[in-house]
C-alpha positions in Angstrom: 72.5 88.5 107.0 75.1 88.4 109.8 75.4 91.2 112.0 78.9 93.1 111.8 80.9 93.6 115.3 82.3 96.3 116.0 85.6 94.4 116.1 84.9 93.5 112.5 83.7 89.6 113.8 80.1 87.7 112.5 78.1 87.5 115.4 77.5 84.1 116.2 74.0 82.3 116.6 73.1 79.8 119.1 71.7 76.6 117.0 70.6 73.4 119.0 72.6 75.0 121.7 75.6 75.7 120.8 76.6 78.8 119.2 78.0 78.7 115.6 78.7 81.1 113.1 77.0 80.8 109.8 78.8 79.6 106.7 80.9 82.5 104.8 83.6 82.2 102.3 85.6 84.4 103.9 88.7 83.5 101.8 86.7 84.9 99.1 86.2 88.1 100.7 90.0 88.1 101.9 90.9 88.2 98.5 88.5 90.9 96.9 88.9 93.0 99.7 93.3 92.9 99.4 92.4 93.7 96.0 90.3 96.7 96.4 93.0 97.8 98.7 96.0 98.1 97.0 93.9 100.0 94.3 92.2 102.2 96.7 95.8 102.9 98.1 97.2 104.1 94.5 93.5 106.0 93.9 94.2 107.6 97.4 96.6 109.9 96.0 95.1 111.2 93.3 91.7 112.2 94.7 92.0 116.0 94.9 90.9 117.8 98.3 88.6 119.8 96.9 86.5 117.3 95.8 86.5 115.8 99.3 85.7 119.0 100.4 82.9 119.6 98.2 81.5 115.9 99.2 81.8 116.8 102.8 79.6 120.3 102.4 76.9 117.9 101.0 77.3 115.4 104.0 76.7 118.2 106.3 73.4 119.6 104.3 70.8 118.4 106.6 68.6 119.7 104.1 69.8 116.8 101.6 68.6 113.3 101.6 70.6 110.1 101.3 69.8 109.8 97.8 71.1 113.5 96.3 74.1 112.9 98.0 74.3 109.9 96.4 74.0 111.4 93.1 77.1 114.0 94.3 79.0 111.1 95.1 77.8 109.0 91.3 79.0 112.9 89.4 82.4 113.2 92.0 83.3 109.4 90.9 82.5 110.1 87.2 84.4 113.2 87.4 87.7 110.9 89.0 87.1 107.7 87.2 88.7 110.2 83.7 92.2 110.0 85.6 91.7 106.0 86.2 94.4 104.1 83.7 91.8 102.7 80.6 93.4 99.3 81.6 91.4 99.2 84.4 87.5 97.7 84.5 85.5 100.9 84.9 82.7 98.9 87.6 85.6 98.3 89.9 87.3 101.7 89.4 84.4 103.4 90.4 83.8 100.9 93.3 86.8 101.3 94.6 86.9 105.2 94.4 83.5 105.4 96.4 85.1 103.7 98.9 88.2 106.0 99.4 85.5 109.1 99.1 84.1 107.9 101.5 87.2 107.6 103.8 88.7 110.5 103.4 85.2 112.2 103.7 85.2 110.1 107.2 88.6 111.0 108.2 88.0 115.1 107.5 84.8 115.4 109.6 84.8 112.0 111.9 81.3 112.8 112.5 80.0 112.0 109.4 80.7 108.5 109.5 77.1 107.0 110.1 75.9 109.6 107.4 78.4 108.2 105.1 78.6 104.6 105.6 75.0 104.6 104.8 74.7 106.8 101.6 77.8 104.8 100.5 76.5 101.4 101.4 73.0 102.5 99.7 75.2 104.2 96.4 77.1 101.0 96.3 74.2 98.6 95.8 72.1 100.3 93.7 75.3 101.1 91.3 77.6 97.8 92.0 75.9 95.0 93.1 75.7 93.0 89.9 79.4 93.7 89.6 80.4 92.9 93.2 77.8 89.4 92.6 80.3 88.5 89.7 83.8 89.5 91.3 82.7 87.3 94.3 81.9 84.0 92.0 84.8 85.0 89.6 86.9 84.3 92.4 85.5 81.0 93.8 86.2 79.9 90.3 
């Protein structure tokens, strides 16, 4: 409900004057996010180039709306997730390997990034949402 900085900061909001930031576990999201991390630095390596590159010709269709490349992105992360250790949970897996798509789709054509934060941001909810819901309160347990 916050804006996002660009510094990665909540916007604050003035209330009865003063300005205050509104309430957010952030310790929660400290920990979820370190977590996500170190697996999205071990998935980083295995991710193949030419499925980057295969993402990245779809992020450049202008012909193709948020939502099929959406569904490239769902197939590419089915197609990874078979390499993912079966001791992993599959939901945070997949999570995880959208998110370094999406980076190293960012970091081959920098220009994409508004294209792909969105399509991943719009993947992510509609696919993970209940699942991100339940690793946040998992946590604050």
């Amino acid at each position: 409900d916050d804006e996002l900085q660009t510094d990665g900061n909540r916007s604050g909001h003035f209330r009865n004057g003063e300005l205050g930031v509104a309430p957010t576990n952030e310790e929660v999201i400290r920990i979820i996010a370190a977590q996500l991390a170190e697996i999205g630095d071990q998935f980083d390596k295995e991710i193949q180039e030419r499925v980057v590159n295969g993402l990245v010709q779809q992020f450049l269709n202008e012909n193709l709306s948020n939502e099929d490349i959406a569904q490239y992105m769902s197939r590419a992360v089915r197609e990874l997730i078979q390499a993912i250790p079966a001791d992993m949970e599959q939901e945070k897996a997949m999570l995880v390997l959208a998110m370094v798509l999406t980076k190293k789709i960012v970091n081959t054509v920098p220009s994409l990034l508004q294209r792909a934060f969105n399509t991943t941001r719009a993947y992510m909810n509609q696919q993970f949402h209940n699942y991100i819901v339940e690793m946040v309160s998992a946590v604050k347990q």
